[in-house]
N, C-alpha and C positions, 0 to 999 in steps of 0.2 A: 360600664362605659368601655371596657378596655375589651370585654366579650364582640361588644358590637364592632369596635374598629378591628381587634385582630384576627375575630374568629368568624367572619361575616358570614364565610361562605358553608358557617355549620345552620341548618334549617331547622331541627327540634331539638327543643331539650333533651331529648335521650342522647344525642350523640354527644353533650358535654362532660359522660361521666368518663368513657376511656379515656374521654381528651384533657379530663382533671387527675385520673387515676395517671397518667403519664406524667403530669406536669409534678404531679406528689413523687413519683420514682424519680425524676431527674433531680428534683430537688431533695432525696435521701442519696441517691449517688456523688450529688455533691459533694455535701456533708461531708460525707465517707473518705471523698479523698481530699477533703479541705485534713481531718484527722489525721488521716494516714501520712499527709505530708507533712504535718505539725509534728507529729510520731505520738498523737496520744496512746494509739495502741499497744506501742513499745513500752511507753513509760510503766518502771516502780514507782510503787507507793512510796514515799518516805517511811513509812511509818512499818515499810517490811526490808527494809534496808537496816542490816546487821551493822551496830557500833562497834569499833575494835575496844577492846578493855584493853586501855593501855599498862593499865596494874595488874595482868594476867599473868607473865612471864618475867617472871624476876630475873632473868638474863637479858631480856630488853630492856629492862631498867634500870640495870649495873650500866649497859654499854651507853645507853642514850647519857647516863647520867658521867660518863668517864670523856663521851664526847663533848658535853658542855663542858666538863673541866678542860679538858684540851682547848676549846676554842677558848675559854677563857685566857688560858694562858697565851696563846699564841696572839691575841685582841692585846691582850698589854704588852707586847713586844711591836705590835706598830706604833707608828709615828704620830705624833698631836691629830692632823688633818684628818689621818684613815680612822679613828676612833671616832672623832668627832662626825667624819659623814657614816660610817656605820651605826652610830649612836641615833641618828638624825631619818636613815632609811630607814629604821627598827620602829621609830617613831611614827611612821606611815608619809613620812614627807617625801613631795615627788620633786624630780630633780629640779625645775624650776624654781620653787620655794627651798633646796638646798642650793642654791645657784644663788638668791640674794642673802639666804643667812650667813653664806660663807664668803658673801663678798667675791665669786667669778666673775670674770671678764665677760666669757662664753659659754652657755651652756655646755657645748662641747669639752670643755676645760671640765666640767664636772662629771661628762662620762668618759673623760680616760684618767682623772683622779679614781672614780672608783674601780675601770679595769682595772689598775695598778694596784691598788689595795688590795682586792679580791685578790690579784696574783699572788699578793707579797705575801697574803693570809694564808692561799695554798702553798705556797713552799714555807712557811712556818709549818703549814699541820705534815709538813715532810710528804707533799706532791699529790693526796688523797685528801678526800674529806670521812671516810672510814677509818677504821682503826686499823692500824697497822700488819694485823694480821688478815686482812682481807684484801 
């Protein structure tokens, strides 16, 4: 049906093969840049994507491990509030649902509650979140 109305003006069957062999190339050109613009062609595999061993280097496992003691220490040096909303971030909760657990007025009130924390935490870890010698 759609030969007769759009292709009227083709007379014999011989001329519908370039006129199918074109409609196949436009429709693999597509394709190609429907890919190219998705970025299949870019993309890794997962599964050729190198994992870091995080248990490789026993000096990145001293420092990582000296950092969580630091922030420990410096987490029980804040205040009730800043524990309790860092406790509650950790937990995956977003600031709305930290906004009626802690009883806020204004969501706003609960993102400069935690700029403040986060500030008060970096000048506890003494102005960096690295270790001292970096």
């Amino acid at each position: 049906m759609l030969l007769h109305e759009k292709y009227a003006h083709l007379e014999r069957a011989e001329d519908l093969l370039p006129l199918s062999l074109q409609i196949v190339r436009f429709k693999i050109m597509s394709l190609r840049r429907k890919a190219v613009r998705r970025g299949e062609y870019t993309q890794v595999s997962i599964t050729d994507i190198p994992l870091p061993d995080l248990d490789a280097n026993p000096a990145d496992s001293l420092e990582r491990k000296e950092m969580l003691e630091r922030l420990e220490r410096c987490i029980a040096q804040l205040g009730d509030r800043c524990r309790q909303l860092i406790r509650l971030k950790l937990r995956g909760k977003t600031f709305p649902e930290i906004q009626s657990i802690m009883g806020a007025g204004a969501l706003n009130t609960v993102y400069t509650w935690d700029h403040r924390c986060r500030k008060n935490l970096l000048d506890l870890m003494g102005g960096h979140w690295e270790g001292k010698d970096k």
